[in-house]
VOFIMI-967431 format. One record per residue (C-alpha): residue number from 1; residue in three letters; x, y, z. Coordinates in nm, 3 decimals, padded with zeros to 5 digits, m for minus. Each point is the difference from the previous one (the first is absolute). Layout:
N
@nr->NUM rest->ALA xx->X yy->Y zz->Z;
...
! end
This chain:
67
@nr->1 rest->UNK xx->04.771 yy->00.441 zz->m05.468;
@nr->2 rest->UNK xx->m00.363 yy->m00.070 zz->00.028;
@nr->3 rest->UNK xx->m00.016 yy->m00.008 zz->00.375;
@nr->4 rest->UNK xx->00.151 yy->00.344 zz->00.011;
@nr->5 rest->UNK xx->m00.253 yy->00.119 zz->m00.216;
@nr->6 rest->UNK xx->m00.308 yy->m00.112 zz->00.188;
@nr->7 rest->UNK xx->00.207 yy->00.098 zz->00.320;
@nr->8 rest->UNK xx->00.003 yy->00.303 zz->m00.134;
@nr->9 rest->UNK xx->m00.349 yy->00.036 zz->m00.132;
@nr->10 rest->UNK xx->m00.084 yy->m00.146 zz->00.374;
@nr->11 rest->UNK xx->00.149 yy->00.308 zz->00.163;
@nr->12 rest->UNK xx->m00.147 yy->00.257 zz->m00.234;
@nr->13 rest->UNK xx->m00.343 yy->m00.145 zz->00.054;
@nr->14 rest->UNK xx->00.089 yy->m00.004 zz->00.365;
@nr->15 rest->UNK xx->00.049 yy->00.364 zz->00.013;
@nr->16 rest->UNK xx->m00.306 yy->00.083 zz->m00.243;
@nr->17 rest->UNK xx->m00.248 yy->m00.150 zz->00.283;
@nr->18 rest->UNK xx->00.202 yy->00.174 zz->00.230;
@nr->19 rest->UNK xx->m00.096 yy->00.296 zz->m00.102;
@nr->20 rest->UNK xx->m00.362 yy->m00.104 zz->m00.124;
@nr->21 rest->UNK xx->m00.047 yy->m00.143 zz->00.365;
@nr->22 rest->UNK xx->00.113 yy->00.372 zz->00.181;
@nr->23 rest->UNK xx->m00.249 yy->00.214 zz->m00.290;
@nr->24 rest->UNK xx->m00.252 yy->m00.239 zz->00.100;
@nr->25 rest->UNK xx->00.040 yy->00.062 zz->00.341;
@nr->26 rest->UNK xx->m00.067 yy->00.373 zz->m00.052;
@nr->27 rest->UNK xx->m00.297 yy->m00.088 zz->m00.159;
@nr->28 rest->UNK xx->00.129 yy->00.120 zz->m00.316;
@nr->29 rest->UNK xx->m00.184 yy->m00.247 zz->m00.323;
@nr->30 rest->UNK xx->00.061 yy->00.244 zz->m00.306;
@nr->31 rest->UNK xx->00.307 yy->00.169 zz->m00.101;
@nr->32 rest->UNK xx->m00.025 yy->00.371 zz->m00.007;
@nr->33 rest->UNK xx->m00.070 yy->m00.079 zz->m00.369;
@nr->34 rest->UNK xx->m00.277 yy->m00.209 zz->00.036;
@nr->35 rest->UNK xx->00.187 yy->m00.345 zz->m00.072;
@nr->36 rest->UNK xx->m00.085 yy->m00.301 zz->00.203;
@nr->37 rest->UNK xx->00.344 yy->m00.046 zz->00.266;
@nr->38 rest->UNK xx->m00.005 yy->m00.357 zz->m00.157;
@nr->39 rest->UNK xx->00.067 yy->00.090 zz->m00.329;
@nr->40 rest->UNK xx->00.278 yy->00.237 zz->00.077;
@nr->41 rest->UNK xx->00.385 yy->m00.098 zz->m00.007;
@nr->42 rest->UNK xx->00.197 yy->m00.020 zz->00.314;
@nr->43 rest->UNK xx->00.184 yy->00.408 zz->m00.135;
@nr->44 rest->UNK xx->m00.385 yy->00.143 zz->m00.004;
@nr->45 rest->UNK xx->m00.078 yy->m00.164 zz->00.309;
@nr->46 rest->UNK xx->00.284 yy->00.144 zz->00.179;
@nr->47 rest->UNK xx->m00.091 yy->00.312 zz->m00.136;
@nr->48 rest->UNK xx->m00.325 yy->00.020 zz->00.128;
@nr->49 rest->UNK xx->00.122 yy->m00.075 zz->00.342;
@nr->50 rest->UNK xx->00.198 yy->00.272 zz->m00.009;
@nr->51 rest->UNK xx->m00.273 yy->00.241 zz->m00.091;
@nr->52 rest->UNK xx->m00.203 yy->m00.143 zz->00.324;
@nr->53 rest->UNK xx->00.306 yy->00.068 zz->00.173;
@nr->54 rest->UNK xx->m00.004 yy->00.347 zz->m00.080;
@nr->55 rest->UNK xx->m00.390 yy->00.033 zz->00.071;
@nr->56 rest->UNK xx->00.074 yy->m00.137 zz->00.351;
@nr->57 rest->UNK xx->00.276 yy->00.264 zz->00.074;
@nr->58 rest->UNK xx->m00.214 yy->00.297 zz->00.217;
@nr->59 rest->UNK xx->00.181 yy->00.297 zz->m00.135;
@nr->60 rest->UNK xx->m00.172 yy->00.223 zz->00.278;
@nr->61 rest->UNK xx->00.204 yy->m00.212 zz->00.296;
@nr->62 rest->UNK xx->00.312 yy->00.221 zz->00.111;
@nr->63 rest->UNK xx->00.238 yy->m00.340 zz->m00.042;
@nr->64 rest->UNK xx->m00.094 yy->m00.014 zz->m00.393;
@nr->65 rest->UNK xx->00.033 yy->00.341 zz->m00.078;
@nr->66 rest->UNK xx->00.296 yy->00.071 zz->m00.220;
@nr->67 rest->UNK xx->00.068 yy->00.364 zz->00.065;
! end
Protein backbone atom coordinates (compact mmCIF):
# COMPACT_ATOMS: atom_id res chain seq x y z
CA UNK A 1 0.00 0.00 0.00
CA UNK A 2 2.77 2.35 0.76
CA UNK A 3 4.65 1.89 -2.46
CA UNK A 4 1.55 2.83 -4.37
CA UNK A 5 1.29 5.83 -2.51
CA UNK A 6 4.75 7.26 -3.08
CA UNK A 7 4.33 5.81 -6.71
CA UNK A 8 1.72 7.84 -6.88
CA UNK A 9 2.98 10.95 -5.21
CA UNK A 10 6.16 10.18 -7.68
CA UNK A 11 4.01 10.70 -10.76
CA UNK A 12 2.14 13.74 -9.56
CA UNK A 13 5.39 15.43 -8.73
CA UNK A 14 6.57 14.21 -12.08
CA UNK A 15 3.95 16.05 -13.90
CA UNK A 16 4.14 19.28 -11.55
CA UNK A 17 7.91 19.87 -12.89
CA UNK A 18 6.62 19.05 -16.06
CA UNK A 19 4.79 21.77 -16.29
CA UNK A 20 7.08 24.11 -14.06
CA UNK A 21 9.98 23.08 -16.52
CA UNK A 22 7.70 24.24 -19.97
CA UNK A 23 6.46 27.90 -17.90
CA UNK A 24 10.01 28.24 -17.23
CA UNK A 25 10.93 27.83 -20.58
CA UNK A 26 8.67 30.72 -21.64
CA UNK A 27 10.29 32.70 -19.28
CA UNK A 28 7.28 32.89 -17.29
CA UNK A 29 8.51 33.24 -13.01
CA UNK A 30 5.14 34.70 -11.53
CA UNK A 31 1.72 33.50 -11.98
CA UNK A 32 -0.58 36.00 -13.51
CA UNK A 33 -1.34 36.56 -9.80
CA UNK A 34 1.85 37.38 -8.66
CA UNK A 35 2.65 33.91 -6.86
CA UNK A 36 6.06 32.43 -7.14
CA UNK A 37 5.51 29.10 -9.93
CA UNK A 38 7.15 27.16 -6.97
CA UNK A 39 4.64 27.66 -4.61
CA UNK A 40 1.78 26.85 -6.87
CA UNK A 41 0.07 23.28 -7.12
CA UNK A 42 0.47 21.19 -10.16
CA UNK A 43 -3.93 22.46 -11.13
CA UNK A 44 -2.56 26.34 -10.99
CA UNK A 45 0.40 25.49 -12.82
CA UNK A 46 -1.43 23.93 -15.58
CA UNK A 47 -3.54 26.75 -15.59
CA UNK A 48 -1.13 29.21 -16.17
CA UNK A 49 0.21 27.32 -19.07
CA UNK A 50 -2.80 27.47 -20.57
CA UNK A 51 -3.15 31.20 -20.32
CA UNK A 52 0.50 31.44 -22.14
CA UNK A 53 -0.99 29.24 -24.53
CA UNK A 54 -3.61 31.53 -25.36
CA UNK A 55 -1.14 34.65 -25.37
CA UNK A 56 0.92 32.75 -27.99
CA UNK A 57 -2.12 32.12 -30.34
CA UNK A 58 -1.77 35.30 -33.14
CA UNK A 59 -5.41 35.92 -33.62
CA UNK A 60 -4.56 38.24 -36.71
CA UNK A 61 -3.04 34.94 -38.76
CA UNK A 62 -5.85 33.72 -41.30
CA UNK A 63 -5.25 29.84 -39.89
CA UNK A 64 -6.41 31.04 -36.21
CA UNK A 65 -9.20 32.99 -37.09
CA UNK A 66 -12.45 31.44 -36.05
CA UNK A 67 -14.93 33.06 -38.35
Amino acid sequence: MVLHVDRVNLHQEMKRNFVLDQLRQKGVLVSQSGTELEMMSYQELKYELVLLAFREIDADKDDNKWF
